[in-house]
N, C-alpha and C positions, 0 to 999 in steps of 0.2 A: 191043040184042041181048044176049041174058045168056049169059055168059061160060061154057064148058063149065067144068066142075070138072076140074081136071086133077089125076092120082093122084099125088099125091108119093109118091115112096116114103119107107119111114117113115127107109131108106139117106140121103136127104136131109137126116132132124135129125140120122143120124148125121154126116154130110159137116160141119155146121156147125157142131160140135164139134171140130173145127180149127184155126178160125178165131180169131185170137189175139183179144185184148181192145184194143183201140186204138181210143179216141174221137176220134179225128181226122178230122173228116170225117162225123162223125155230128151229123144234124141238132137243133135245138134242139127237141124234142119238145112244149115247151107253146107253138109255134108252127106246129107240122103239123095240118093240117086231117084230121080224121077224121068219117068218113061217122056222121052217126045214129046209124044200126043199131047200130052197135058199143057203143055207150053207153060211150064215154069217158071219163070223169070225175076229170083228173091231179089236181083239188083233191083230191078225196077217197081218191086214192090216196098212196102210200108211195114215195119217191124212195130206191131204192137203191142203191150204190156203183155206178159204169159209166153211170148215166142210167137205168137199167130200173125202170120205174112196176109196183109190184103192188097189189089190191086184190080183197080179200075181199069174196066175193060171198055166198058161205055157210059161215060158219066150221065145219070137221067137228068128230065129237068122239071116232074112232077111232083108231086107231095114226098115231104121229108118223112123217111123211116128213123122215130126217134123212139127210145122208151115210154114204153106204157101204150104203144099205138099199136094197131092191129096191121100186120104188114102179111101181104100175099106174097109167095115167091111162087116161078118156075125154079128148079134147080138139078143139077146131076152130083152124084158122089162116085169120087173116085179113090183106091188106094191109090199111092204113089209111083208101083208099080204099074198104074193105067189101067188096073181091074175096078171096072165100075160094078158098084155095090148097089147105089140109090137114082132114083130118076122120078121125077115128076114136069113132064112139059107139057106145052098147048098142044092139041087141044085139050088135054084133060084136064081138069080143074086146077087152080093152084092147090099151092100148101099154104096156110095162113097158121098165123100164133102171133100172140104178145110177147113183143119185144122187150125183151129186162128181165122177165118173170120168169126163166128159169124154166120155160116149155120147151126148149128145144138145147142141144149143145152150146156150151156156153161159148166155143167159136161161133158160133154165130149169133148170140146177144153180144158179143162181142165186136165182130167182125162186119155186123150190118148196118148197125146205126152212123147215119149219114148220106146211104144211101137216097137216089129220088129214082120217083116212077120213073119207068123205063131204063136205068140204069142196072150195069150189068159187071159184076164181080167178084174175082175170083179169091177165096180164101184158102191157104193152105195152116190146117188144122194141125197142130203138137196134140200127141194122146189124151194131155193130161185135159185139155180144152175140146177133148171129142168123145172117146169110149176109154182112155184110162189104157191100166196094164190087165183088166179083165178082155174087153173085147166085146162085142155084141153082135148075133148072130153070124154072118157073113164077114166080120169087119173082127179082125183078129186082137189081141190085147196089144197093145205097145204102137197100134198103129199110125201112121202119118196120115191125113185126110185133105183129098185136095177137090173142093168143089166149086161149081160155077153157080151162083144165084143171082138170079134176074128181079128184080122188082117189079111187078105187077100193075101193084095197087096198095096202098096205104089208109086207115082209116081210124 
């Protein structure tokens, strides 16, 4: 049965920006099972501080997403399992927020800086750098989080 999409609100990635940084309890990432689809691939991704996997999909060559800038993304959230939770694509508006400040999950104050416009990258999120062992609507406590964000625009 395929699963409704349910709306996160975008209040949720702010919710998760919270959530302190504690790997206690966060699973060993190159032993979670990830669906296909998602095209997984920790070899060829970048293992950064906290556990969180990044991995260039299309390097941009526009303005640098760095702390304290105001970055637009498209992006999709997915569990691990391949159930997608979040979505924001063209043509509907981006999502924007300051980068650093603790507006959004701190996988991605984490995971986005260095990004450039048009560039396009995939993050796979440890609980403890996303929603924790509570969970947040649709997005269970202890979860893995594997999303694709695209850079926009930076400002």
């Amino acid at each position: 049965m395929r699963r409704a999409l349910s709306a996160l609100p975008l209040t949720m990635l702010l919710l998760g920006a919270c959530i302190t940084s504690e790997t206690v309890g966060d699973p060993d990432l190159t032993k979670v099972t990830y669906a296909p689809s998602l095209g997984v691939d920790l070899a060829a991704s970048t293992r950064l501080v906290g556990g969180l996997y990044v991995r260039d999909i299309v390097v941009g060559n526009g303005a640098l997403a760095d702390i304290g800038r105001a970055v637009f993304v498209y992006y999709t959230g997915w569990l691990s399992d391949g159930s997608k939770f979040d979505e924001r694509l063209a043509p509907a508006s981006s999502f924007a927020f300051t980068l650093g400040l603790a507006q959004v999950i701190q996988g991605w104050d984490r995971g986005i800086p260095g990004m450039k416009v048009g560039g396009v990258r995939q993050l796979i999120v440890p609980p403890s750098l996303g929603y924790g062992q509570i969970g947040s609507g649709s997005i269970p406590g202890g979860a893995v989080l594997v999303f694709r964000v695209e850079v926009v625009n930076v400002q």
